[in-house]
KOLDOLO-578427 format. One record per residue (C-alpha): z, y, x; residue in three letters; residue number from 1. Coordinates in nm, 4 decimals. Layout:
N
Z|Y|X|ALA|NUM
...
//
This chain:
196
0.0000|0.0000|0.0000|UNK|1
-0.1206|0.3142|0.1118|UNK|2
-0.0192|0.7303|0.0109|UNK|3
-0.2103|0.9573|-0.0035|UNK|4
-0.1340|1.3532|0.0256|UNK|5
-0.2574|1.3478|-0.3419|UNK|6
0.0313|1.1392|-0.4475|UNK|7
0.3766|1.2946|-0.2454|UNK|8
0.4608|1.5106|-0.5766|UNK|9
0.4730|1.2021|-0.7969|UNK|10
0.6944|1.0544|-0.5541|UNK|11
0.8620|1.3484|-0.3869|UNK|12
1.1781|1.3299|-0.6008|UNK|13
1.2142|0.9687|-0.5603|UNK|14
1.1663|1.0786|-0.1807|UNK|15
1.4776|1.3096|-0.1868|UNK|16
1.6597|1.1228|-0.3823|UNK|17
1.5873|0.8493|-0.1217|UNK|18
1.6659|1.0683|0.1506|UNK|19
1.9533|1.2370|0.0065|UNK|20
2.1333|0.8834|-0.0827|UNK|21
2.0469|0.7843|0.2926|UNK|22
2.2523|1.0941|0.4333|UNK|23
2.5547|1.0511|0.1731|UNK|24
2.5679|0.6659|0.2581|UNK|25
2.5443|0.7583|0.6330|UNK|26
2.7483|1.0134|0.6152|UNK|27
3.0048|0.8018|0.3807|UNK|28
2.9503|0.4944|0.6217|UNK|29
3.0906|0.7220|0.9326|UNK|30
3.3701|0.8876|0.7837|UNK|31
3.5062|0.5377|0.6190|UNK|32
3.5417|0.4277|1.0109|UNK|33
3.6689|0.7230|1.0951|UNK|34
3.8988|0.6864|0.8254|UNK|35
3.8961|0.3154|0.8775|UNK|36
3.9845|0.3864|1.2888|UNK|37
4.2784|0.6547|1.2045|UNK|38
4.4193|0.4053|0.9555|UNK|39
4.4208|0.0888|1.2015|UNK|40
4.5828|0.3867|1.4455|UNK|41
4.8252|0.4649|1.2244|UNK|42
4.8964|0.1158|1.1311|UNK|43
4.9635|0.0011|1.4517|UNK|44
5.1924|0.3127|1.5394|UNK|45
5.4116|0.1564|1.2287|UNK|46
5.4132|-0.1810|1.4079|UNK|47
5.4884|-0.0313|1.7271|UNK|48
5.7669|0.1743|1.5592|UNK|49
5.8968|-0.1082|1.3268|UNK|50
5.8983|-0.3153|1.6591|UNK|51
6.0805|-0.0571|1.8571|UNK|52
6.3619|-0.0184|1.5622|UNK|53
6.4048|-0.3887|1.5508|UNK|54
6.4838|-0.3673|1.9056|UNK|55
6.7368|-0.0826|1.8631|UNK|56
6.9016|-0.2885|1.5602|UNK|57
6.9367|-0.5618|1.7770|UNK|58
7.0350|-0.3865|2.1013|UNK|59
7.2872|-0.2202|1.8128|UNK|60
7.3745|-0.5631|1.7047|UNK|61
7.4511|-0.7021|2.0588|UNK|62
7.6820|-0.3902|2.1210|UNK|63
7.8641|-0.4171|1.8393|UNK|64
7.9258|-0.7882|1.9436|UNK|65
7.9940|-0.6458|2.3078|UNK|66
8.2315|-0.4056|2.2049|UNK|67
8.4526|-0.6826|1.9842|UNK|68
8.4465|-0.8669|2.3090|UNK|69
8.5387|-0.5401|2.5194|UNK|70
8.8080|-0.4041|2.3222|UNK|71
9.0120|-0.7207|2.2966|UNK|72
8.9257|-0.7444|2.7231|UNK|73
9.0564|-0.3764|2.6706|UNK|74
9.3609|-0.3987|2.4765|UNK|75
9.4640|-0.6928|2.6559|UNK|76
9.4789|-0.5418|2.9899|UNK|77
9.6618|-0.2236|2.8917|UNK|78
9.9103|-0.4676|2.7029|UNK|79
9.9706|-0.5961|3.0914|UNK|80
9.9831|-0.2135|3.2134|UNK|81
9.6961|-0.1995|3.3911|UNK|82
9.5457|0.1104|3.2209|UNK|83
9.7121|0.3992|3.2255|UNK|84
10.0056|0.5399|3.4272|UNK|85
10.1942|0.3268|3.6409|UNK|86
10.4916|0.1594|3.5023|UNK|87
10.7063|0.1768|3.8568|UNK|88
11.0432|0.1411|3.6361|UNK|89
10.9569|-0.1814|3.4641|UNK|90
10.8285|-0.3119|3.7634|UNK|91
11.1301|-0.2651|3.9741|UNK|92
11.3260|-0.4583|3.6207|UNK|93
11.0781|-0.7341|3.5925|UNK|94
11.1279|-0.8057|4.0210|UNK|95
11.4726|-0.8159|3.9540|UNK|96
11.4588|-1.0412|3.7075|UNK|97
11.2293|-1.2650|3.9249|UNK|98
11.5218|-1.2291|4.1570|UNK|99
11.7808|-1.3846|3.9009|UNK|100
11.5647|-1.7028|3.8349|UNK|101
11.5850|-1.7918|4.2033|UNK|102
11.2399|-1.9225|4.2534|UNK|103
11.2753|-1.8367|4.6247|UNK|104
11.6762|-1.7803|4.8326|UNK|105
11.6122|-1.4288|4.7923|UNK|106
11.3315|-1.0928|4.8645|UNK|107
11.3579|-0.7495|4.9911|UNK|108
11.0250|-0.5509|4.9073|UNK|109
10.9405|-0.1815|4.9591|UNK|110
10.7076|-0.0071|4.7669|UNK|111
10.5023|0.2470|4.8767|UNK|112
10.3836|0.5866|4.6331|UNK|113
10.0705|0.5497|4.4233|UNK|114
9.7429|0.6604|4.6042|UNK|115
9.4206|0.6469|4.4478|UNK|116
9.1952|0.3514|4.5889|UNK|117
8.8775|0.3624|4.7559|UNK|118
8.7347|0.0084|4.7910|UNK|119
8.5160|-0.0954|5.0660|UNK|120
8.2498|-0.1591|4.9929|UNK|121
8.2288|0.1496|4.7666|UNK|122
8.2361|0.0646|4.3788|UNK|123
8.1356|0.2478|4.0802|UNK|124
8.4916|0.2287|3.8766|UNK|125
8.2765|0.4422|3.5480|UNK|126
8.5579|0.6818|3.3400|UNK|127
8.8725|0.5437|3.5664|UNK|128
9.0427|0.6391|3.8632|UNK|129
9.1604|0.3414|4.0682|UNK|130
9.4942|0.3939|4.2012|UNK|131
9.7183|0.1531|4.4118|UNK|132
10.0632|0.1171|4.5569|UNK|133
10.1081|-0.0633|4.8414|UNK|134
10.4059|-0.3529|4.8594|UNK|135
10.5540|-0.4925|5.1638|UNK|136
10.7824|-0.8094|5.1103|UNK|137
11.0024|-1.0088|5.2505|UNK|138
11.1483|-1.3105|5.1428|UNK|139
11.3715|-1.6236|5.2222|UNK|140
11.2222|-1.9952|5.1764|UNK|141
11.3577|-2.3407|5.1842|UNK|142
10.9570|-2.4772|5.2023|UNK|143
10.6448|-2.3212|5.1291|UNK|144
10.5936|-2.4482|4.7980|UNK|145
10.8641|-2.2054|4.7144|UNK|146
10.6357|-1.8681|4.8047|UNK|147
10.3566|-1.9883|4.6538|UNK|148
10.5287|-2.0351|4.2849|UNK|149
10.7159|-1.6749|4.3828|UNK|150
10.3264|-1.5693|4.3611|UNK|151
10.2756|-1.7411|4.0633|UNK|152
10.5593|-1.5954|3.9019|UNK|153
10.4977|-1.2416|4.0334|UNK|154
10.1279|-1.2541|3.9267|UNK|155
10.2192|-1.4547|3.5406|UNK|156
10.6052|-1.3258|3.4305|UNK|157
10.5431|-0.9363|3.5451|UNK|158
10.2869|-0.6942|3.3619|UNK|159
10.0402|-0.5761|3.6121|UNK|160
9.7808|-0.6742|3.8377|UNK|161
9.9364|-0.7234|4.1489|UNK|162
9.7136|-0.8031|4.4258|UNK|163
9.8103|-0.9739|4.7698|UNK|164
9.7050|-0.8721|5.0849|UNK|165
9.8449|-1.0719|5.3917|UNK|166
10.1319|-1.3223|5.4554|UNK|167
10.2732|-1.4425|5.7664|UNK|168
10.5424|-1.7439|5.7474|UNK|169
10.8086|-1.8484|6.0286|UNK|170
11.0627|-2.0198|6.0454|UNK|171
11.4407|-1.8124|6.0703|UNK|172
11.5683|-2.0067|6.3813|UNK|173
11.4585|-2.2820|6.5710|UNK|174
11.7402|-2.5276|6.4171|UNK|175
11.7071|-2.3687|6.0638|UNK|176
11.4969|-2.5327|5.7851|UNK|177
11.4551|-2.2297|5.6308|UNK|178
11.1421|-2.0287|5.6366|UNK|179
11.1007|-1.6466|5.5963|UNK|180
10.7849|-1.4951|5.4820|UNK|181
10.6776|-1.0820|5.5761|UNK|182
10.3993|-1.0658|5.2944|UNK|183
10.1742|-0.7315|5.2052|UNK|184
9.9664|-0.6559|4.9148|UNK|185
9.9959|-0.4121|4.6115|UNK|186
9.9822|-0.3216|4.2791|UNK|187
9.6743|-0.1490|4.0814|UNK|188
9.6335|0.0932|3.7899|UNK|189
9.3169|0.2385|3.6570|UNK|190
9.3813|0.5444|3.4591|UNK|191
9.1215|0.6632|3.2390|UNK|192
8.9636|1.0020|3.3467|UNK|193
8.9660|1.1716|3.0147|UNK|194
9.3206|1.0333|2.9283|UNK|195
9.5783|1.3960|2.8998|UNK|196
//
């Protein structure tokens, strides 16, 4: 089939119809991927945000768990006087009550004032200031089983977190059974940095 110049106004309507329902379908066919593209964008910007606030929920979820576990960790060692101010009277009470349950013929100690501690290697102690006061002791043994349940005693029946440095054992006298121990160590606070 074959046109002619003769026959372009029969058809010439049909002809802009044609070409006018070729630009709105091409022009409808672009913008629907556009649109098409910024809604698969925008779809996967919710996923990646509905991922990311799962994670948060969970991260939340895990610190609440962390923080159960954490407080009780807390409460329990400020129960044994670890955090906060040193407890120097109760400690000299609870030694000499060690001292009446003769686990060991008897002790002399000396202890030394609180100084903060710097531990070597250095160590990030977060919101507390580590503090420490050094103990020197000396005590009277029938055997050496004896010192080492003093230790057990010191470190179990008596709030704190006493920490042992150095012991040297000898015997009193040459035709004495008895053993005396000159031991060193201390005991350690952490007081909270934003505590009044």
């Amino acid at each position: 089939m074959t046109f002619s110049q003769s026959d372009f106004p029969h058809i010439k309507w049909s002809l802009l119809t044609f070409l006018l329902t070729l630009t709105l379908g091409g022009t409808a066919v672009f913008f629907s991927q556009k649109i098409a593209h910024k809604a698969q964008t925008t779809l996967l910007n919710a996923q990646q945000q509905l991922k990311d606030a799962r994670n948060r929920l969970n991260a939340a979820r895990d610190d609440q768990a962390n923080m159960s576990d954490y407080t009780q960790e807390y409460s329990a060692i400020q129960r044994l006087d670890i955090i906060g101010d040193e407890q120097r009277l109760n400690l000299i009470e609870d030694l000499d009550t060690l001292r009446r349950r003769n686990r060991v013929i008897d002790f002399k100690y000396t202890i030394a004032p609180q100084q903060i501690y710097t531990p070597s290697p250095a160590l990030d102690s977060g919101n507390f200031i580590l503090k420490y006061s050094s103990m020197k002791l000396q005590i009277e043994l029938l055997h050496e089983e004896q010192l080492i349940n003093f230790f057990d005693s010191l470190r179990h029946d008596i709030n704190g977190w006493f920490i042992l440095d150095k012991c040297s054992l000898e015997r009193v006298s040459a035709t004495s059974a008895q053993l005396k121990a000159d031991c060193e160590g201390g005991w350690f606070t952490m007081k909270n940095r934003n505590a009044k």
